[in-house]
C-alpha positions as CSV (number, residue, x, y, z in Angstrom):
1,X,0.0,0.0,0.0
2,X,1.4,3.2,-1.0
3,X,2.3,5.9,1.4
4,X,0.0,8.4,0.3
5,X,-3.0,5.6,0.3
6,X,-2.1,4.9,3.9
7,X,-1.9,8.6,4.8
8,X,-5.9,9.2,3.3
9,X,-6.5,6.1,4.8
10,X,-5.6,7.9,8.2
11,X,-7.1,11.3,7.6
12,X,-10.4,9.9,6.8
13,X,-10.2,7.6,10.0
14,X,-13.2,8.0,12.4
15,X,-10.8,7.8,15.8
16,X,-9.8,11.5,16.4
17,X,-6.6,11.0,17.3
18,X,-5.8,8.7,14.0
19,X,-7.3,11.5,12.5
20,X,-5.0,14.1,14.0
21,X,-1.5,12.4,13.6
22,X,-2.9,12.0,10.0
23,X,-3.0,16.0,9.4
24,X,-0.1,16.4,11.1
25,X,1.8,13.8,8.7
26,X,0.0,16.0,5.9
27,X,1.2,19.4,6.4
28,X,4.3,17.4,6.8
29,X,4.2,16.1,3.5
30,X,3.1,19.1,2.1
31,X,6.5,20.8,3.2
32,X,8.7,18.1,2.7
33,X,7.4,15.8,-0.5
34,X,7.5,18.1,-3.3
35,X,5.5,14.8,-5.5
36,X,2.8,14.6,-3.1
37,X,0.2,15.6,-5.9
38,X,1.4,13.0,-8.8
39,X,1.0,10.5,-5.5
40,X,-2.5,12.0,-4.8
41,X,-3.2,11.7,-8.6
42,X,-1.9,8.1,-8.5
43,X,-4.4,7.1,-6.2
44,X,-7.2,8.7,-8.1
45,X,-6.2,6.7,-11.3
46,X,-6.1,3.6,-9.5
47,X,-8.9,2.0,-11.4
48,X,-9.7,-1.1,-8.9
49,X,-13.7,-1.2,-7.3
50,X,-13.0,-1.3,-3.4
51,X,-15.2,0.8,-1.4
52,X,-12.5,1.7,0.8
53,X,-10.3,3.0,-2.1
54,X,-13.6,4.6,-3.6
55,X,-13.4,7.3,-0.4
56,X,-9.7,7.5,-0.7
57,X,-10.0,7.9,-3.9
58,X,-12.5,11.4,-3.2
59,X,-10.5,12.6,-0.8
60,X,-7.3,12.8,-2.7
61,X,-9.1,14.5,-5.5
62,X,-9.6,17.0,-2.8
63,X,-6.6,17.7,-1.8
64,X,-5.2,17.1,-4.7
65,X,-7.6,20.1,-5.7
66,X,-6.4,22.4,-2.3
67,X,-2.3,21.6,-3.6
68,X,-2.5,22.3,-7.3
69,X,-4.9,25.5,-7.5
70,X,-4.5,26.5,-4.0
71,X,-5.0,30.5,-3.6
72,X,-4.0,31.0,-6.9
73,X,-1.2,30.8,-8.8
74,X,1.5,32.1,-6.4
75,X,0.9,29.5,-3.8
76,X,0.3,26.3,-5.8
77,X,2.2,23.6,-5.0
78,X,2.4,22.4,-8.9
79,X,5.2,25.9,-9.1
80,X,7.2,23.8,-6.9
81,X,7.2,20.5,-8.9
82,X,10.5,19.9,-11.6
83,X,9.5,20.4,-14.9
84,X,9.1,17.0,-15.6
85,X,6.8,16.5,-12.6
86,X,4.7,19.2,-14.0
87,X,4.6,17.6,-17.6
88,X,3.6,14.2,-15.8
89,X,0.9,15.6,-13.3
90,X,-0.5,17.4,-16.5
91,X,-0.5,14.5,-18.5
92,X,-1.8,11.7,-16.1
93,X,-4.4,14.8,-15.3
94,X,-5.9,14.7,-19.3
95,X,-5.3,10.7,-19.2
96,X,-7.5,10.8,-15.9
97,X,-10.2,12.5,-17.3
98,X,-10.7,10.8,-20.9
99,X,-10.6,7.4,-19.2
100,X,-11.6,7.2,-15.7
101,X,-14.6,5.2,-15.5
102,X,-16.1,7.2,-12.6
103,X,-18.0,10.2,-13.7
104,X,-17.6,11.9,-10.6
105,X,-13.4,11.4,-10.6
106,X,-14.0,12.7,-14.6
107,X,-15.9,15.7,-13.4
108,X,-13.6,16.7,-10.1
109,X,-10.6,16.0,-12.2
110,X,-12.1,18.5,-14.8
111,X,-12.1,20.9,-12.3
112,X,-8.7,20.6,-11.8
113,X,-8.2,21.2,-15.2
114,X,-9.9,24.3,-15.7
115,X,-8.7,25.7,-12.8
116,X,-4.9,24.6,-13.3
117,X,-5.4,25.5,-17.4
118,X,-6.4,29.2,-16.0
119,X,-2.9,30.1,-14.9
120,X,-0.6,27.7,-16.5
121,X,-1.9,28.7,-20.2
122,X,-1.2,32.1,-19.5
123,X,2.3,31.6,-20.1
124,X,2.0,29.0,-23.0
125,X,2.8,26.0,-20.4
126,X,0.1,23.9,-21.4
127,X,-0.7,24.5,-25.6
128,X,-2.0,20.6,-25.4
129,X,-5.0,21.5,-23.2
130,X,-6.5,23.6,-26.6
131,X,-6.2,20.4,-29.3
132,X,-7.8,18.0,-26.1
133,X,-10.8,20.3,-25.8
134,X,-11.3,20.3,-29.5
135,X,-10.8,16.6,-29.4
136,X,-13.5,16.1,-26.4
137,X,-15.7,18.6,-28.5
138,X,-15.6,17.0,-31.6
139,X,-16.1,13.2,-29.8
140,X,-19.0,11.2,-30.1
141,X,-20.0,10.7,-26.7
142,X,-22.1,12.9,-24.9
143,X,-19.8,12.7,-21.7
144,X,-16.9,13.4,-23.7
145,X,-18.3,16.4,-25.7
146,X,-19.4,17.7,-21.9
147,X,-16.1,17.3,-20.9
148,X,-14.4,19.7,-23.5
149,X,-17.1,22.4,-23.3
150,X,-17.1,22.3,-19.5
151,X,-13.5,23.1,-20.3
152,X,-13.4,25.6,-22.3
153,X,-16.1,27.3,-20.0
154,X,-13.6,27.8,-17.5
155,X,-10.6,29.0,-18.9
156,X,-12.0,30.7,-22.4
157,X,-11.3,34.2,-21.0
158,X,-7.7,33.4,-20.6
159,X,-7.9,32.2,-24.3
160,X,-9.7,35.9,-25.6
């Protein structure tokens, strides 16, 4: 079980002190584990059916949420990944949402997206995010066509 499994495991515990070394350990990681969001987006794209991994699962995607976007761009924790880390977390993000099974994952993970797209595109870090919206817009599917125009609904006026 990965570290970061163990760690939502913990902060979703119904014991309060479980619950309280588990924050702790959190704002630990957020200091000190500069990959904390690929590992809170691994979880998320774990695919597997279990109940227990279904509320992990939700609960990374909100944290996962808190670190990327934060309170805007300045105090992200995606300015603080490697390049590569950034490319990767962007990537596995877009992979996340065009094949996650779960609609709910799809729709939080667009969030995500749009939020994330809002201040990265502004300095041409993420030209892919464009051709996938006009991919997801031109799909077949209904969810996938959503998808894109959700999208583009939340970051067209960085686009104008």
């Amino acid at each position: 079980m990965s570290v970061v499994l163990q760690l939502l495991q913990t902060l979703a515990s119904a014991e309060k002190s479980v619950r309280e070394k588990g924050e702790a350990e959190y704002e630990r990681m957020k200091k000190d584990e500069k990959d904390l969001p690929l590992g809170l987006l691994e979880v998320v794209m774990n695919q597997q059916d279990q109940e227990d991994l279904a509320s992990a699962r939700m609960l990374a995607l909100v944290l996962l949420r808190r670190l990327v976007v934060g309170n805007g761009d300045q105090d992200s924790a995606y300015r603080s990944l490697s390049e590569s880390s950034q490319i990767l977390l962007k990537n596995n993000l877009l992979a996340c949402l065009s094949n996650h099974p779960d609609s709910r994952v799809r729709e939080r993970i667009c969030d995500i997206v749009g939020e994330l797209s809002g201040y990265v595109l502004e300095q041409n870090e993420w030209p892919e995010i464009v051709s996938f919206c006009a991919s997801c817009v031109s799909s077949t599917s209904e969810e996938v066509i959503e998808t894109g125009i959700k999208l583009l609904g939340t970051f067209v006026c960085v686009l104008i």
